[in-house]
PyMOL Python script that loads the backbone (N, CA, C, O; Angstrom):
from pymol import cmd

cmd.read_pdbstr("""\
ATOM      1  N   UNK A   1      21.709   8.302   2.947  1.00  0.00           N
ATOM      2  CA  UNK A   1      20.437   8.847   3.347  1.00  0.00           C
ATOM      3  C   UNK A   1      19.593   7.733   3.953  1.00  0.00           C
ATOM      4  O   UNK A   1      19.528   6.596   3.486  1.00  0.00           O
ATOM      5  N   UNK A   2      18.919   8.189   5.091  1.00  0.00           N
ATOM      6  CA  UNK A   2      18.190   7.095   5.922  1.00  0.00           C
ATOM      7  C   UNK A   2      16.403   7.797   5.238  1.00  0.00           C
ATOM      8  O   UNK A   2      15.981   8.874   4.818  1.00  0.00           O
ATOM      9  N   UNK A   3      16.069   6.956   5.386  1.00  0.00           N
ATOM     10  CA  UNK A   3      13.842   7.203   5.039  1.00  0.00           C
ATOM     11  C   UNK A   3      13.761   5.959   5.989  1.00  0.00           C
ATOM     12  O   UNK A   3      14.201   4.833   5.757  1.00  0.00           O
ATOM     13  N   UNK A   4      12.718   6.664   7.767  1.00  0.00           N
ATOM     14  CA  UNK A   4      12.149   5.838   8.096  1.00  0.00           C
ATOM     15  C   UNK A   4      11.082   5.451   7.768  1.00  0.00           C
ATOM     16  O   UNK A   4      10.471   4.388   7.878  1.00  0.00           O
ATOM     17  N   UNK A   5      10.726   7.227   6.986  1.00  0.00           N
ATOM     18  CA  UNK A   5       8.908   7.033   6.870  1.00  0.00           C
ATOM     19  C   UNK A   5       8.437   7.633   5.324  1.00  0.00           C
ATOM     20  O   UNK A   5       8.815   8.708   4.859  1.00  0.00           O
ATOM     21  N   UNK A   6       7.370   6.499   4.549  1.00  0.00           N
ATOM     22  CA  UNK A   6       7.327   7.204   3.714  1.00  0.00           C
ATOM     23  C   UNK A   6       5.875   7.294   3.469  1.00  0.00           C
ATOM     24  O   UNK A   6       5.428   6.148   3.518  1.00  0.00           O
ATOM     25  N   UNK A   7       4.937   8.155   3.225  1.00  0.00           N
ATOM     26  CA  UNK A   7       3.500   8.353   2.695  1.00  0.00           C
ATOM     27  C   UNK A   7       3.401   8.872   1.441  1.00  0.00           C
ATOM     28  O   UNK A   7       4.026   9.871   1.085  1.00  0.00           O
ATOM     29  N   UNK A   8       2.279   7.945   0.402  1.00  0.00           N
ATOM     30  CA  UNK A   8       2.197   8.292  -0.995  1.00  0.00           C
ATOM     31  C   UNK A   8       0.421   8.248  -1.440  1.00  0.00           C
ATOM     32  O   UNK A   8      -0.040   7.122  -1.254  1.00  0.00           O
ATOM     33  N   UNK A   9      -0.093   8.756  -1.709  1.00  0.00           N
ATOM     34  CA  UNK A   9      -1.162   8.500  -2.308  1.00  0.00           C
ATOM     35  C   UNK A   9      -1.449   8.875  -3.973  1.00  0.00           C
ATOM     36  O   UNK A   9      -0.867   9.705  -4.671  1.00  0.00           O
ATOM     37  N   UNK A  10      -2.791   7.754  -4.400  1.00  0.00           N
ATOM     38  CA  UNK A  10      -2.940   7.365  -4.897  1.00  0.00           C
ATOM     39  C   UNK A  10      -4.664   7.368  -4.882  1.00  0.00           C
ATOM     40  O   UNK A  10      -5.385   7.338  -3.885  1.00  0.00           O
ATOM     41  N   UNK A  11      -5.135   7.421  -6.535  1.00  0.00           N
ATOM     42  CA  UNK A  11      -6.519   7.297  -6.617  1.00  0.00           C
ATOM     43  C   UNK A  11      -7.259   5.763  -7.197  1.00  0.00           C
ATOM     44  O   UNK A  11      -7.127   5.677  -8.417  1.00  0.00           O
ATOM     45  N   UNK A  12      -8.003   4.549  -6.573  1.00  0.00           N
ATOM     46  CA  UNK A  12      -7.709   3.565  -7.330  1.00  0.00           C
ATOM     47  C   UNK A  12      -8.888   3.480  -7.081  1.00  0.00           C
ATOM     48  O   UNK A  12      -9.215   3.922  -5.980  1.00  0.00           O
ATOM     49  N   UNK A  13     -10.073   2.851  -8.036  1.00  0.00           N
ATOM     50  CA  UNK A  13     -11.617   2.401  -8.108  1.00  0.00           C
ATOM     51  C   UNK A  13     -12.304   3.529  -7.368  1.00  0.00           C
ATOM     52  O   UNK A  13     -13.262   3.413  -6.605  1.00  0.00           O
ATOM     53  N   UNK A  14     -11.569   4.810  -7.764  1.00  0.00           N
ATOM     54  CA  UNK A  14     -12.911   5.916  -7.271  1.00  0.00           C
ATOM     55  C   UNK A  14     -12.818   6.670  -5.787  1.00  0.00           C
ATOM     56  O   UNK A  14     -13.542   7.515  -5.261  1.00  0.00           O
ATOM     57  N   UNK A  15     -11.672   6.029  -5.369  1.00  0.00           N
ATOM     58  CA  UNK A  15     -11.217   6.071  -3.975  1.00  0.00           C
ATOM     59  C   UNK A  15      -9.914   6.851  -3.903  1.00  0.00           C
ATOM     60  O   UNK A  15      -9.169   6.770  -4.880  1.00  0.00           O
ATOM     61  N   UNK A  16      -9.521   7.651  -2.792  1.00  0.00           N
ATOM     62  CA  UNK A  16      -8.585   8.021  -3.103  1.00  0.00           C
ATOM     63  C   UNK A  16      -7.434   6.903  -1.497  1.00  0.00           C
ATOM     64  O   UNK A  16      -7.971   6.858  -0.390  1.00  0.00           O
ATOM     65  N   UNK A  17      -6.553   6.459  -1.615  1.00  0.00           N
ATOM     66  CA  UNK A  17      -5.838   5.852  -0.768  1.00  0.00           C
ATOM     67  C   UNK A  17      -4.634   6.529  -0.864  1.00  0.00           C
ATOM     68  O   UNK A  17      -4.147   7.083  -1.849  1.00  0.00           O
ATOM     69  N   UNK A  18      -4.124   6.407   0.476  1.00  0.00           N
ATOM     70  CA  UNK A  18      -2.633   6.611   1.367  1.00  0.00           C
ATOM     71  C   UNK A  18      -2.151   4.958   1.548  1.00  0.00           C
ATOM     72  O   UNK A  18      -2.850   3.961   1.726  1.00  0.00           O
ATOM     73  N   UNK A  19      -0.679   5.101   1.427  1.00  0.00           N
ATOM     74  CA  UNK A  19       0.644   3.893   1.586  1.00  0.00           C
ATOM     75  C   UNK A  19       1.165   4.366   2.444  1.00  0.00           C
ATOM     76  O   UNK A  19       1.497   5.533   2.234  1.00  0.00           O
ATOM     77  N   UNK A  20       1.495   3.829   3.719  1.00  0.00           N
ATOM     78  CA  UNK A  20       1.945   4.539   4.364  1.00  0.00           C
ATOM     79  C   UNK A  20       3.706   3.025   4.481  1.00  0.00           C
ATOM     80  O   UNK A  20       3.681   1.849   4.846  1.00  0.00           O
ATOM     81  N   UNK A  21       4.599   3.678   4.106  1.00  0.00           N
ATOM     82  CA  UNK A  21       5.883   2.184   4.348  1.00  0.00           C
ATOM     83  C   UNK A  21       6.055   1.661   5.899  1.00  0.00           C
ATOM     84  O   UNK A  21       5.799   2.502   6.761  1.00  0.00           O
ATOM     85  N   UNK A  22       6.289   0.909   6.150  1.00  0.00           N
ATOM     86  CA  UNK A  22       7.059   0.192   7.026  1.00  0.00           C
ATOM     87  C   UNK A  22       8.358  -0.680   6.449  1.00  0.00           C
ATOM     88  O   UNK A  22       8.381  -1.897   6.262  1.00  0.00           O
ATOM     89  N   UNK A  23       9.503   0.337   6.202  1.00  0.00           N
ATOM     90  CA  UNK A  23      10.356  -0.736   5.567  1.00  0.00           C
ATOM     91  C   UNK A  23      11.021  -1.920   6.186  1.00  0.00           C
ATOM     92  O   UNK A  23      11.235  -2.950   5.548  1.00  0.00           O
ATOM     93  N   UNK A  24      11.386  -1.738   7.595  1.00  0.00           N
ATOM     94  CA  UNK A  24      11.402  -2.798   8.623  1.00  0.00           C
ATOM     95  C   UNK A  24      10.701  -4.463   8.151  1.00  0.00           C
ATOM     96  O   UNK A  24      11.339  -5.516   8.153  1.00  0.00           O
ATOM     97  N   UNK A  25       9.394  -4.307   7.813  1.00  0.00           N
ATOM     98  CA  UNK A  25       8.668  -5.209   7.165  1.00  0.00           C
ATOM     99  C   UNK A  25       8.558  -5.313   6.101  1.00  0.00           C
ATOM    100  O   UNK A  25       7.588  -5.900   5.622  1.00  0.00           O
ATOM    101  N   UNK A  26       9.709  -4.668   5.211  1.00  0.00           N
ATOM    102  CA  UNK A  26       8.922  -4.641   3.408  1.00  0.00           C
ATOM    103  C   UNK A  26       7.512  -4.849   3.246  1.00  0.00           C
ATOM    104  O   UNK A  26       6.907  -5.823   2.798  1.00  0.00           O
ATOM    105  N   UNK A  27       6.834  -3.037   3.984  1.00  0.00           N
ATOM    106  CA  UNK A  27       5.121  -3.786   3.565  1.00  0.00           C
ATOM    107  C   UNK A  27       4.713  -2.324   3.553  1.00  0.00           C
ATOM    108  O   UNK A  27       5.285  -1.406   4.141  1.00  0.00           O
ATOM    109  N   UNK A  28       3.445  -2.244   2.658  1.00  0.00           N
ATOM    110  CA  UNK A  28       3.037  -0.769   2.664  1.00  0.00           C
ATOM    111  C   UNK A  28       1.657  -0.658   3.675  1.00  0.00           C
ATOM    112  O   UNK A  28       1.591  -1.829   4.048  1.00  0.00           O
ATOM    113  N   UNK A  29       0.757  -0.101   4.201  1.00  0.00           N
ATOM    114  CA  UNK A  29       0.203   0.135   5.133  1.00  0.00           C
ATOM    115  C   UNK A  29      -1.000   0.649   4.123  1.00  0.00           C
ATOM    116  O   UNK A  29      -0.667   1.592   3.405  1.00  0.00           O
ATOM    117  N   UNK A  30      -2.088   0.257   3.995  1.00  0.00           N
ATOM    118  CA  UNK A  30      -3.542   1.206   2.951  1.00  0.00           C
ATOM    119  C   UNK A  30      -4.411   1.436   4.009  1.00  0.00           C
ATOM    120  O   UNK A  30      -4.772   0.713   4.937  1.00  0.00           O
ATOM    121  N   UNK A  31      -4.707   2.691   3.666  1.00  0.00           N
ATOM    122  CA  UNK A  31      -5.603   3.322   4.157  1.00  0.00           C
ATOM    123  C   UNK A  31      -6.411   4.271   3.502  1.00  0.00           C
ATOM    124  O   UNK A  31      -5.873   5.161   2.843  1.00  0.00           O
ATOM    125  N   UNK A  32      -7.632   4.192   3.599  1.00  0.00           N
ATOM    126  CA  UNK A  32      -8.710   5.206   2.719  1.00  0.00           C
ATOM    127  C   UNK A  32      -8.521   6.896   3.517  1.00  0.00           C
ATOM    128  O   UNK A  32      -8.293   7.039   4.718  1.00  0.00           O
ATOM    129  N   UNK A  33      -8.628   7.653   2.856  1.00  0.00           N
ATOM    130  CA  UNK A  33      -8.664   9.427   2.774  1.00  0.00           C
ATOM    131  C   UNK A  33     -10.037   9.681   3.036  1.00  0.00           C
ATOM    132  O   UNK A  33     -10.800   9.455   2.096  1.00  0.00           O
ATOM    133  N   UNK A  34     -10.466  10.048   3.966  1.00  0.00           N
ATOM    134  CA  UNK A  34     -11.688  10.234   4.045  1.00  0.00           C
ATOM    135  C   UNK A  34     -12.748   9.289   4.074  1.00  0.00           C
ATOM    136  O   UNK A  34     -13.804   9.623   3.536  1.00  0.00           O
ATOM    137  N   UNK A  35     -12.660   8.172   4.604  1.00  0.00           N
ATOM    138  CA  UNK A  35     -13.538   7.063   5.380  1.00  0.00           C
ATOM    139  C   UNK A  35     -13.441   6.667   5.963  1.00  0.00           C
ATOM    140  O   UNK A  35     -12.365   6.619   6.559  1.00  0.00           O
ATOM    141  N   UNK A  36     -14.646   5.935   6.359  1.00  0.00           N
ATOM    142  CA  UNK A  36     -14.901   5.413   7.708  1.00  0.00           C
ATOM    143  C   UNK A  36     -15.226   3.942   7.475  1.00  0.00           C
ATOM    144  O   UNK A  36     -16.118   3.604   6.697  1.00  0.00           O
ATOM    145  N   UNK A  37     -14.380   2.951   8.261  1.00  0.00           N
ATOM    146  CA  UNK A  37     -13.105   2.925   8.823  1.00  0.00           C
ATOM    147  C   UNK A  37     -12.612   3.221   7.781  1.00  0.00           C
ATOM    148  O   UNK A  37     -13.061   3.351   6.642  1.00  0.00           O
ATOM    149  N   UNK A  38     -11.091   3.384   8.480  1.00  0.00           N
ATOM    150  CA  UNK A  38      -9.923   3.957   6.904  1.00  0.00           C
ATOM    151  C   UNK A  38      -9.224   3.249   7.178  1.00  0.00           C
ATOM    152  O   UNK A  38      -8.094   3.697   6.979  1.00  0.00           O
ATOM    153  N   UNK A  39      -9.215   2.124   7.631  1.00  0.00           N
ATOM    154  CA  UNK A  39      -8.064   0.755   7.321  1.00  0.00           C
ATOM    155  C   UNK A  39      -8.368  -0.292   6.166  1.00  0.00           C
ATOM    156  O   UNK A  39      -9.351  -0.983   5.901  1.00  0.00           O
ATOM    157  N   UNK A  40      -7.504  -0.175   5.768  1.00  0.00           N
ATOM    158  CA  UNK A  40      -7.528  -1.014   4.085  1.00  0.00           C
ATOM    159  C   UNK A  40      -6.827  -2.466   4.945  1.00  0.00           C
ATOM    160  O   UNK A  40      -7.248  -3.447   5.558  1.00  0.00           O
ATOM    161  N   UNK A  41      -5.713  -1.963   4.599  1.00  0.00           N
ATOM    162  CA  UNK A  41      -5.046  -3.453   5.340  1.00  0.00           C
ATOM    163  C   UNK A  41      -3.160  -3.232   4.867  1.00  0.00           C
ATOM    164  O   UNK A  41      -2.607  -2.291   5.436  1.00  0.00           O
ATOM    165  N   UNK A  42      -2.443  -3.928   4.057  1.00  0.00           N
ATOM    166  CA  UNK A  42      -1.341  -3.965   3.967  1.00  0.00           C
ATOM    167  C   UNK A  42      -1.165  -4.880   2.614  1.00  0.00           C
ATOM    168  O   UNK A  42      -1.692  -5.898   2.165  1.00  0.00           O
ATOM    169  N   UNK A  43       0.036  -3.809   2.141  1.00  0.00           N
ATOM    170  CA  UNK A  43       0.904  -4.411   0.837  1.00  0.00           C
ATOM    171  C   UNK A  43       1.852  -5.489   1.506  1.00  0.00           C
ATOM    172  O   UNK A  43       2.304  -5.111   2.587  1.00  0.00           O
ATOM    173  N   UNK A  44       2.172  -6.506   1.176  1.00  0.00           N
ATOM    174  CA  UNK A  44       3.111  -7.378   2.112  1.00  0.00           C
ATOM    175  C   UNK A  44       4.394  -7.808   1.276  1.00  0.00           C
ATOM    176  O   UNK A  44       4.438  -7.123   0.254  1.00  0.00           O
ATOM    177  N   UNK A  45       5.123  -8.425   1.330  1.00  0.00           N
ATOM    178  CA  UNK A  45       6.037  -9.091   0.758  1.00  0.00           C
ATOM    179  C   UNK A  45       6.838  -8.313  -0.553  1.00  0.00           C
ATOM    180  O   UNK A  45       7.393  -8.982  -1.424  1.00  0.00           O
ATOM    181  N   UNK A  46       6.827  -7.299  -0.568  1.00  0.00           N
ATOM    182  CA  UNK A  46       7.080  -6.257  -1.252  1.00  0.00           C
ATOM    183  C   UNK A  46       8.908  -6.611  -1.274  1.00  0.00           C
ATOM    184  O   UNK A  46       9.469  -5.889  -2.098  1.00  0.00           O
ATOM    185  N   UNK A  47       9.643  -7.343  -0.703  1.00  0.00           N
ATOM    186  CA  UNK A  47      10.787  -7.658  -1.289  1.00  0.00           C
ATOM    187  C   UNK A  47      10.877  -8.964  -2.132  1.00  0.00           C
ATOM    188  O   UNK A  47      11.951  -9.397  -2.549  1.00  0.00           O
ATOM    189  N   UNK A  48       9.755  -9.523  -2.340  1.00  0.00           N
ATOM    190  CA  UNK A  48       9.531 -10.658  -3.091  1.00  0.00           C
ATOM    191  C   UNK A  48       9.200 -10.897  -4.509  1.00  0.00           C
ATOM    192  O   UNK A  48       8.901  -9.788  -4.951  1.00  0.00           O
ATOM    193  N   UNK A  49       9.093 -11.839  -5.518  1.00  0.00           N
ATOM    194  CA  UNK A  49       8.687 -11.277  -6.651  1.00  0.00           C
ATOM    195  C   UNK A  49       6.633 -11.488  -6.585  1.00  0.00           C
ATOM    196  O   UNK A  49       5.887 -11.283  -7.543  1.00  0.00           O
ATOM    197  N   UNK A  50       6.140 -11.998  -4.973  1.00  0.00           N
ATOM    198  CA  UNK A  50       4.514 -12.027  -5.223  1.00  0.00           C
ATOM    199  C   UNK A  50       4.113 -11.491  -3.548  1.00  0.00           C
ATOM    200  O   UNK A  50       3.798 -11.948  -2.449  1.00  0.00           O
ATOM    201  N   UNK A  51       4.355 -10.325  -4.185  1.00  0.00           N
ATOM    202  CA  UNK A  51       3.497  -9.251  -2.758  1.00  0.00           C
ATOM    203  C   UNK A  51       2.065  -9.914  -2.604  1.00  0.00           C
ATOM    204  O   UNK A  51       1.669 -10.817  -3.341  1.00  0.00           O
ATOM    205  N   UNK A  52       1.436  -9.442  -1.711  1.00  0.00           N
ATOM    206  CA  UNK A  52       0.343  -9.800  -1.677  1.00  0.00           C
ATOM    207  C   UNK A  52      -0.583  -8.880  -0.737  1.00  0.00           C
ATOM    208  O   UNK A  52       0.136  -8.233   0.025  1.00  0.00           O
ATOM    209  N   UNK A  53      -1.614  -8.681  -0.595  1.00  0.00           N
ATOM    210  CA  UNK A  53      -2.991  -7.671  -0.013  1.00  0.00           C
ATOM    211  C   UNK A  53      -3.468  -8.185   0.741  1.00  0.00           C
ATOM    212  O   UNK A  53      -4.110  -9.132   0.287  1.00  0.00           O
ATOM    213  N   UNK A  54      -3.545  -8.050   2.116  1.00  0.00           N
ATOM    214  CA  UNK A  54      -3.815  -8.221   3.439  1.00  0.00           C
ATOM    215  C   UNK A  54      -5.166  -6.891   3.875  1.00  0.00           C
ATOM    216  O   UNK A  54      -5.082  -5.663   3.846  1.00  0.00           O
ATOM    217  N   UNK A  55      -6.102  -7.622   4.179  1.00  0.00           N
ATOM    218  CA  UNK A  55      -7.074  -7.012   4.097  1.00  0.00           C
ATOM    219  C   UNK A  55      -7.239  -7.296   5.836  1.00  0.00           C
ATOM    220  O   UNK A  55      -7.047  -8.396   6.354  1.00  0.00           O
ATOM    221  N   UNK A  56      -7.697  -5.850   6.701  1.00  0.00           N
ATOM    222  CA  UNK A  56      -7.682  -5.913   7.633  1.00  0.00           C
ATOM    223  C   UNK A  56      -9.130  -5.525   8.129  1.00  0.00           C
ATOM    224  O   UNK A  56      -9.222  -5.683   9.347  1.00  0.00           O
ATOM    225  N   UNK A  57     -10.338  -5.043   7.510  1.00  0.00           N
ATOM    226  CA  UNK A  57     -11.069  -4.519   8.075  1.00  0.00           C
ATOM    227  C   UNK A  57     -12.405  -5.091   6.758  1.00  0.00           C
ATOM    228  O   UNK A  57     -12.718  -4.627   5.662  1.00  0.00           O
ATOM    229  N   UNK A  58     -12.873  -6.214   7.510  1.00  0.00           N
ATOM    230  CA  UNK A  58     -13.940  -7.266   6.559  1.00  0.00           C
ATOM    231  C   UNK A  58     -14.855  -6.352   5.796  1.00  0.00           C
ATOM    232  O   UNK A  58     -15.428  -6.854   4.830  1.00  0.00           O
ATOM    233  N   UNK A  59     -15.129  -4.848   6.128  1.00  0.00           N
ATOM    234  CA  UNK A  59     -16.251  -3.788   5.327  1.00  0.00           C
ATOM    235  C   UNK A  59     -15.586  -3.874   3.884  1.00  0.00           C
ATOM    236  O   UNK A  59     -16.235  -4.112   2.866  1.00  0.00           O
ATOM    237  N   UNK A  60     -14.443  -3.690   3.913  1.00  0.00           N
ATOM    238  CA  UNK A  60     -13.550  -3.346   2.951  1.00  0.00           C
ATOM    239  C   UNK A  60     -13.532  -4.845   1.532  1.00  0.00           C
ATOM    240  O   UNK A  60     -13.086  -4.616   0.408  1.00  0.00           O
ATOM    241  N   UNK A  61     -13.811  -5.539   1.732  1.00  0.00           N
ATOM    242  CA  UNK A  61     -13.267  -7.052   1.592  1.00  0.00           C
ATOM    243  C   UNK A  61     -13.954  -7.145   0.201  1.00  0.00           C
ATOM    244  O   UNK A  61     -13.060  -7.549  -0.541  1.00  0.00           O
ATOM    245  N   UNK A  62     -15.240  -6.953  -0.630  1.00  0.00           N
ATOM    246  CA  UNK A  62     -15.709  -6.701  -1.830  1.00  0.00           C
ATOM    247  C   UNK A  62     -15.007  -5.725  -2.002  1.00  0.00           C
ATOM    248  O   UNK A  62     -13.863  -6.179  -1.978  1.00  0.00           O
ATOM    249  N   UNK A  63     -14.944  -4.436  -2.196  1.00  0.00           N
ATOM    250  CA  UNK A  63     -14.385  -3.529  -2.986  1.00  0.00           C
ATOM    251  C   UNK A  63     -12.740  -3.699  -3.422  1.00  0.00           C
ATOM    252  O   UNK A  63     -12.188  -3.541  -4.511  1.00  0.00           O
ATOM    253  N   UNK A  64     -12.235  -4.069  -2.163  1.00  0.00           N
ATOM    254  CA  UNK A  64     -10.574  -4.540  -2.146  1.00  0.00           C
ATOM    255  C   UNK A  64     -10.356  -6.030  -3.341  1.00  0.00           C
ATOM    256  O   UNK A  64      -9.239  -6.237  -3.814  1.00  0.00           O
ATOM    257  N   UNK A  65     -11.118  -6.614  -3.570  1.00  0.00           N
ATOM    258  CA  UNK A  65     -10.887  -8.240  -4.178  1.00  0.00           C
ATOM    259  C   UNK A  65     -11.238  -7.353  -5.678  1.00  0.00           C
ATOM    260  O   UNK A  65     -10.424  -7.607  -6.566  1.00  0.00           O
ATOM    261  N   UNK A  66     -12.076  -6.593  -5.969  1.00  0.00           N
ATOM    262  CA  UNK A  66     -12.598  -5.795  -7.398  1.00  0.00           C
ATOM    263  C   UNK A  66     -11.113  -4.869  -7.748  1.00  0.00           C
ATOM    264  O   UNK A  66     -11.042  -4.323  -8.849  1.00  0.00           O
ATOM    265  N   UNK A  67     -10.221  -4.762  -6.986  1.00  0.00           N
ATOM    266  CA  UNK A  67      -9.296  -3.837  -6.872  1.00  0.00           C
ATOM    267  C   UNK A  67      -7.639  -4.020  -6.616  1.00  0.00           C
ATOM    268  O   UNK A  67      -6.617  -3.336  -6.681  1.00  0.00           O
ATOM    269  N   UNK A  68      -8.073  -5.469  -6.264  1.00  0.00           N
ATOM    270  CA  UNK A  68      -6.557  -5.531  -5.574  1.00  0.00           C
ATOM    271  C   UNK A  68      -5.619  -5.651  -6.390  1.00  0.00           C
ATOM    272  O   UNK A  68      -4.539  -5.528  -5.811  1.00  0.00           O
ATOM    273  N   UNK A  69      -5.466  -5.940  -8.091  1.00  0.00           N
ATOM    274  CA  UNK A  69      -4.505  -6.113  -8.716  1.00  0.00           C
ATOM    275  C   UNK A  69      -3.602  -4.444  -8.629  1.00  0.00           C
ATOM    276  O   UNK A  69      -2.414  -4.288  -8.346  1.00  0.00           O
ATOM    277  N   UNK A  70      -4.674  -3.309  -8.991  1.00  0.00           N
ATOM    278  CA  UNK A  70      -4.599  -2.080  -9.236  1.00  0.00           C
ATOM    279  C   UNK A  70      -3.865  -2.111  -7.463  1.00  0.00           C
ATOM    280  O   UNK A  70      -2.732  -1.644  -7.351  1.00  0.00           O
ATOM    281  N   UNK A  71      -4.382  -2.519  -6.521  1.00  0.00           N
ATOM    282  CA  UNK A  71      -3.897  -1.478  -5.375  1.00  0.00           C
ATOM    283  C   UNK A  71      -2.521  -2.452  -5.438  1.00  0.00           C
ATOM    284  O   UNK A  71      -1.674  -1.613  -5.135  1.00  0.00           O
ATOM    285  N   UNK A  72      -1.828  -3.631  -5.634  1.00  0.00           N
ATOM    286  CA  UNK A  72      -0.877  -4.283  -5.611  1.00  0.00           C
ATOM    287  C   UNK A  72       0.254  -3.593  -6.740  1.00  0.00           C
ATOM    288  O   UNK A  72       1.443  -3.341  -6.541  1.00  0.00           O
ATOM    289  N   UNK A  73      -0.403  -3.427  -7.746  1.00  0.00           N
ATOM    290  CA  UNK A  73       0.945  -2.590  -8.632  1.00  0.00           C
ATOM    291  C   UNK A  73       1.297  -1.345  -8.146  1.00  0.00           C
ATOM    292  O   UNK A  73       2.454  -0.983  -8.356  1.00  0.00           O
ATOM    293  N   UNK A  74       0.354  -0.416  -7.383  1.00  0.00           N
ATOM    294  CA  UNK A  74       0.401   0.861  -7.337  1.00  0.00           C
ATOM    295  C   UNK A  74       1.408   1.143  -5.957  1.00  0.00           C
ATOM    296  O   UNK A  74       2.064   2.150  -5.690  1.00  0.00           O
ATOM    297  N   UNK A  75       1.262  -0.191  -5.166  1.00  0.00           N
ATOM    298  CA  UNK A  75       2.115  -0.410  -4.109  1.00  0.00           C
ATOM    299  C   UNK A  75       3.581  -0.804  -4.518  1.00  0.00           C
ATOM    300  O   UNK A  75       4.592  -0.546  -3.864  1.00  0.00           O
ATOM    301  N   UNK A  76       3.520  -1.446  -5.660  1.00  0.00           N
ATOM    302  CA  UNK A  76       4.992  -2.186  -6.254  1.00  0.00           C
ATOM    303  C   UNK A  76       5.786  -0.842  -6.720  1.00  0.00           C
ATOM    304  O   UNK A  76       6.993  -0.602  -6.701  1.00  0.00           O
ATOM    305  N   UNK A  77       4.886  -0.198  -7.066  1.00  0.00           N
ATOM    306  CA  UNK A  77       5.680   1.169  -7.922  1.00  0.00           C
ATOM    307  C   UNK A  77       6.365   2.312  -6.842  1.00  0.00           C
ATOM    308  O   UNK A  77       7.425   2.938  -6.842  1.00  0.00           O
ATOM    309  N   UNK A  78       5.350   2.255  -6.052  1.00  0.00           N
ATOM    310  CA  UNK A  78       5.500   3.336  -4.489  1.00  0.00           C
ATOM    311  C   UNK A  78       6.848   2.784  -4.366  1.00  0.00           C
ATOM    312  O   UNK A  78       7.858   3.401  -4.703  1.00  0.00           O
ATOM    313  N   UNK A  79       6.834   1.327  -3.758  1.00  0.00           N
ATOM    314  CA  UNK A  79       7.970   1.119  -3.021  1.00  0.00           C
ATOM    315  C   UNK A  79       9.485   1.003  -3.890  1.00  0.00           C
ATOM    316  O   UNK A  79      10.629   1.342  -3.589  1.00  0.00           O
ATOM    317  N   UNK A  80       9.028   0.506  -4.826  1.00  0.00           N
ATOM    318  CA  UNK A  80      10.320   0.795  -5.796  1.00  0.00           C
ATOM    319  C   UNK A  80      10.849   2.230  -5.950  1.00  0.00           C
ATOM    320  O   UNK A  80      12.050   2.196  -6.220  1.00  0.00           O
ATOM    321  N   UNK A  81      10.384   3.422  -5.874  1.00  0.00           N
ATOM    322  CA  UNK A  81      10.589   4.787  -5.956  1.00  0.00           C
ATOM    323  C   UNK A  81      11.411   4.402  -4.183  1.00  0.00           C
ATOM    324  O   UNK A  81      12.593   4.692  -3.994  1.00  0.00           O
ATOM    325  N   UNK A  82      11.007   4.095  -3.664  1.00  0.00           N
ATOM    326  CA  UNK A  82      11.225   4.492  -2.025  1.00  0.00           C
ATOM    327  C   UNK A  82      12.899   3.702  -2.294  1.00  0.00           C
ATOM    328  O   UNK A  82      14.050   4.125  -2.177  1.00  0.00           O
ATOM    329  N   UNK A  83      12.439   2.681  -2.606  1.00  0.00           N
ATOM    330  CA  UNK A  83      13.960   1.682  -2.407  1.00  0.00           C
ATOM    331  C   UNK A  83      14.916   2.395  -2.966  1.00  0.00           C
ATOM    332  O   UNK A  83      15.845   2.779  -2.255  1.00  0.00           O
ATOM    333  N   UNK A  84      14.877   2.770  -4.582  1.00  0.00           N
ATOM    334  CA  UNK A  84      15.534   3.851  -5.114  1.00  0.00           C
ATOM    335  C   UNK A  84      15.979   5.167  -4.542  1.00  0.00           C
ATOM    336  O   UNK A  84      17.074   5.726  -4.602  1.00  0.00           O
ATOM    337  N   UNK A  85      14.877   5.509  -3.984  1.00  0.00           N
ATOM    338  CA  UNK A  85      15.601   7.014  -3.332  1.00  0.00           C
ATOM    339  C   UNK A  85      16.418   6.862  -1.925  1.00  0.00           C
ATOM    340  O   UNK A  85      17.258   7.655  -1.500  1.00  0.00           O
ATOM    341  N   UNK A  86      15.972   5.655  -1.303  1.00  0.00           N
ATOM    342  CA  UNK A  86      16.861   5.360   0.093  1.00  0.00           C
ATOM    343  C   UNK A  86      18.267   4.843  -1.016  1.00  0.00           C
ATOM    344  O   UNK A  86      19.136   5.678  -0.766  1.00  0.00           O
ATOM    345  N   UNK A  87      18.636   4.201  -1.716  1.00  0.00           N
ATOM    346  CA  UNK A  87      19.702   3.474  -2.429  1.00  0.00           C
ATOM    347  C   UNK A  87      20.277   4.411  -3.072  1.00  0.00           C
ATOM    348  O   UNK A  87      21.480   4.254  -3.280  1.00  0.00           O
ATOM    349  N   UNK A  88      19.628   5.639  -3.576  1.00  0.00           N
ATOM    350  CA  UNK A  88      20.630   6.422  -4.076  1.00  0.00           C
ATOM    351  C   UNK A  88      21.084   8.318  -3.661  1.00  0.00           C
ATOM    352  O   UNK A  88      22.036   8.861  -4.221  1.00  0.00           O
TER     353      UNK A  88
END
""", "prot")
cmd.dss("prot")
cmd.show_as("cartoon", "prot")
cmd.util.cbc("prot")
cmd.orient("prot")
C-alpha cells in the first residue's frame, strides 16, 4: 500500500490544528482550522529521535513556544500511525 497524503487533526491549547504529511520530507505541515493566517509552520525531522517545530508565520510564534511540546508529540503520534499503516 502506497499513502502519498495524509491529514489528521487535532485540538491543542484551545485551538483546533490540521497535520497535513509530506513523507518525502519526514515532516508534518500545521495549520490552524479556522484562522487567519492558518500557517503554523512544520513538524520536521520526524525520522529522527529530536523532531523539531518550525514556525513559519511570526503571529503565531508566542502561542506556538507555550505549545510546542504538546504540538511535537501529537505530531510524533500522527506520524507513527501513518508509518505503521503505510508498513503494514
Amino acid at each position: 500500500m502506497t499513502v502519498d497524503t495524509l491529514t489528521a487533526r487535532a485540538e491543542i491549547g484551545q485551538r483546533q490544528l490540521t497535520f497535513q504529511a509530506i513523507f518525502s520530507q519526514h515532516r508534518l505541515r500545521v495549520v490552524f482550522t479556522g484562522m487567519e493566517p492558518p500557517v503554523l509552520g512544520s513538524v520536521v525531522y520526524l525520522d529522527t529521535d529530536q523532531p523539531g517545530l518550525r514556525i513559519s508565520t511570526p503571529l503565531h510564534v508566542e502561542w506556538a513556544a507555550r505549545h510546542h511540546e504538546a504540538i511535537i508529540e501529537e505530531a510524533k503520534r500522527i506520524w507513527g500511525v501513518a508509518i505503521r499503516e503505510c508498513d503494514g
